[in-house]
C-alpha positions in Angstrom: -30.5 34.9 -17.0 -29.1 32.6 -14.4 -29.4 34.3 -10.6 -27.1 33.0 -8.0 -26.2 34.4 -4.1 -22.8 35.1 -4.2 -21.5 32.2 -1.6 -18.6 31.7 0.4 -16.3 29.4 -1.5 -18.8 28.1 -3.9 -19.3 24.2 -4.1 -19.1 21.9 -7.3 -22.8 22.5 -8.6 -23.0 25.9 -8.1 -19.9 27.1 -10.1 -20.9 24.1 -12.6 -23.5 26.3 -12.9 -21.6 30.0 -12.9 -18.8 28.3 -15.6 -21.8 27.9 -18.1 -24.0 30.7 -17.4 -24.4 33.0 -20.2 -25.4 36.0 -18.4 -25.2 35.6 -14.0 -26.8 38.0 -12.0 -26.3 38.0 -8.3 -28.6 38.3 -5.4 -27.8 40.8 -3.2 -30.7 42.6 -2.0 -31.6 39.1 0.3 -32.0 39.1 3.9 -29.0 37.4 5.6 -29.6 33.9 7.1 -28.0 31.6 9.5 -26.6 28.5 8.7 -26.7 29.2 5.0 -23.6 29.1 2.1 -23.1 32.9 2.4 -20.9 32.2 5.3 -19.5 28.9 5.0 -17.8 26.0 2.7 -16.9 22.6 3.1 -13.7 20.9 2.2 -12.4 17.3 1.7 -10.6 16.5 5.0 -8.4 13.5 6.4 -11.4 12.6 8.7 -14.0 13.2 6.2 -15.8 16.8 5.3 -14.7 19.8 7.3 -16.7 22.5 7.7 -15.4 26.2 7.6 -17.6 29.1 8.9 -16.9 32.8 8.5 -18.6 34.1 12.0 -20.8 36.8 11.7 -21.4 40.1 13.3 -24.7 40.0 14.5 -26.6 43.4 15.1 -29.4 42.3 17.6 -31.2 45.8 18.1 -31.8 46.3 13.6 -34.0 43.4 13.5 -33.0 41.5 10.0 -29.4 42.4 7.8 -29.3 42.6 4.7 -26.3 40.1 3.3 -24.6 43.3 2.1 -24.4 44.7 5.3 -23.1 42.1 6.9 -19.4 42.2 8.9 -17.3 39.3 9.8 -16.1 38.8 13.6 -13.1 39.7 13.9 -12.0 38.3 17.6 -11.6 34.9 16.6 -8.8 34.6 13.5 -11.1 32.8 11.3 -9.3 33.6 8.1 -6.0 32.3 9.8 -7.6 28.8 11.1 -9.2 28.9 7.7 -6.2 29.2 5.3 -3.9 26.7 8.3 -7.0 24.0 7.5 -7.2 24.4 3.7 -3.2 24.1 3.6 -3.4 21.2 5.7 -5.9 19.3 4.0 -4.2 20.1 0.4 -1.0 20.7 0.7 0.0 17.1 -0.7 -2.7 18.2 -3.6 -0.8 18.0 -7.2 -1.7 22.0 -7.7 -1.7 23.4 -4.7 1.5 25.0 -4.4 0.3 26.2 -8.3 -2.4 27.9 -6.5 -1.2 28.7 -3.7 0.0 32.5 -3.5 -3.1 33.4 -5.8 -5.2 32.2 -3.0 -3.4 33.4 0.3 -4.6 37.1 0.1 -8.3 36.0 0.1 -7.3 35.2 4.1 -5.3 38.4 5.2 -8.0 39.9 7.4 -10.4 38.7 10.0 -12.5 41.6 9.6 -14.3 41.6 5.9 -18.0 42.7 4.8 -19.4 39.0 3.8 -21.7 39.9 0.8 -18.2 41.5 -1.0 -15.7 39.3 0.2 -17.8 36.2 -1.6 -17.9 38.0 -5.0 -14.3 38.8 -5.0 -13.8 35.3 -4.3 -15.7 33.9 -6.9 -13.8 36.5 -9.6 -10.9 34.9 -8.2 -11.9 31.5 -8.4 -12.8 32.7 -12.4 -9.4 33.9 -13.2 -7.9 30.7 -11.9 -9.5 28.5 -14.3 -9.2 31.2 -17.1 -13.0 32.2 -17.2 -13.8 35.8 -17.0 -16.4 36.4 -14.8 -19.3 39.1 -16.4 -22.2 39.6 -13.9 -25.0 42.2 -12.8 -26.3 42.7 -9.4 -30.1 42.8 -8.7 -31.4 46.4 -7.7 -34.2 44.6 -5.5 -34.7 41.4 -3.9 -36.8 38.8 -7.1 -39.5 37.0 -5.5 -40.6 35.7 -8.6 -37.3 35.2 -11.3 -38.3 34.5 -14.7 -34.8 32.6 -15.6 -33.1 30.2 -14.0 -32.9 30.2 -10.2 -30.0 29.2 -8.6 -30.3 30.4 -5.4 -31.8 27.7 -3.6 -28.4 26.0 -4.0 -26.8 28.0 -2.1 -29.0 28.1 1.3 -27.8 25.4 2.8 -25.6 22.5 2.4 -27.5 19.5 1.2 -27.0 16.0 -0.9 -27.3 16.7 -4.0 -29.3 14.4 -6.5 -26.5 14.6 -8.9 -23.8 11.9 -9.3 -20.6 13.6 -9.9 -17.6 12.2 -11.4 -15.1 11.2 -9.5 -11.9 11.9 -9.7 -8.6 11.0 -7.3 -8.7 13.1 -3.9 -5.6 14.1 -1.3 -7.6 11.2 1.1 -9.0 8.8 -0.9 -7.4 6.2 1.0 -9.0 7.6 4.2 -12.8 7.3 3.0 -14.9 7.3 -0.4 -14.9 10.2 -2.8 -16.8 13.4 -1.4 -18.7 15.1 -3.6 -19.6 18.4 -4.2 -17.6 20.7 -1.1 -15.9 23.4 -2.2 -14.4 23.7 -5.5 -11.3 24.4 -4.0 -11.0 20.5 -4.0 -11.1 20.1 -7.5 -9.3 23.2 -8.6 -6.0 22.2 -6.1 -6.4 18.3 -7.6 -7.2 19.3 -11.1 -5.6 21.9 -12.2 -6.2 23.3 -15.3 -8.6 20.4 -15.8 -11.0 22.1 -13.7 -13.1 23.9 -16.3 -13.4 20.8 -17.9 -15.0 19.4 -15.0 -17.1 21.1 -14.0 -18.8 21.8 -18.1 -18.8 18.2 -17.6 -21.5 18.1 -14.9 -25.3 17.5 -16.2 -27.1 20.0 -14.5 -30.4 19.4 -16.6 -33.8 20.1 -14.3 -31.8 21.8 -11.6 -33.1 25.1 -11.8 
């Protein structure tokens, strides 16, 4: 068994990781954490990586949330300013009109419970590279998980000590190839070729 937190927008590695898994259970009896994945993504920008944070409903009289329970704020039209940034950053991108209109729904409302919204997401992101997406959810938080964990790659956004393929990007020209943001950047430069990818990825000793 693979376990994985279900992430905003997952990054290279981690759906390397879902496209192969065998059997993918999610987290989501965790404790929510700041400035972690579960909120946020990065994408390939004209000025380099830009960072996109769902903000969060904080409940300062419950003590800790539970990722499941957490809301989205909905005062500041974060899912507008996030689907303006991602069609500005790709809209040049071979396959982003291919994607587009199977994408735009995922940014209709401000107001979304986090822990859900990722998991759609990520079925979504499945269909679009024509992998069907079979998981199970964890009925506790695992301390101790006797497969592979995954979860520490999705904490925090860190370099990882992979060297991923390259392959041409919307602003190469700009700066060098970034690696691992949000697979969004391959799957609106790829294509169909995205799968492929991303099987292509060692990800030996990770987990």
């Amino acid at each position: 068994m693979d376990l994985f937190l279900p992430t905003y927008f997952p990054d290279v590695l981690q759906m390397s990781a879902l496209v192969r898994s065998q059997d993918i259970v999610f987290e989501v009896c965790d404790n929510y954490q700041k400035q972690t994945l579960r909120n946020r993504t990065y994408i390939a920008h004209a000025q380099g990586t830009l960072g996109l944070f769902v903000p969060i409903k904080h409940n300062k009289t419950a003590g800790r949330q539970k990722t499941k329970d957490v809301l989205s704020e909905s005062a500041f039209g974060w899912a507008a300013n996030h689907w303006k940034s991602i069609q500005t950053a790709y809209r040049t991108a071979p396959f982003f009109e291919y994607y587009e209109d199977e994408l735009a729904d995922l940014f209709n409302s401000e107001s979304i419970k986090l822990q859900e919204h990722n998991l759609k997401i990520i079925d979504r992101l499945m269909q679009l590279m024509g992998k069907e997406l079979n998981y199970k959810k964890t009925q506790d938080y695992q301390m101790d998980f006797s497969g592979k964990d995954w979860r520490f790659y999705g904490e925090q956004k860190r370099n990882s000590p992979l060297n991923f393929p390259h392959y041409i990007q919307v602003f190469q020209n700009n700066h060098a190839f970034i690696a691992n943001c949000s697979v969004l950047d391959a799957l609106f430069n790829l294509g169909p070729q995205t799968l492929e990818y991303l099987e292509s990825i060692p990800l030996d000793g990770l987990a």
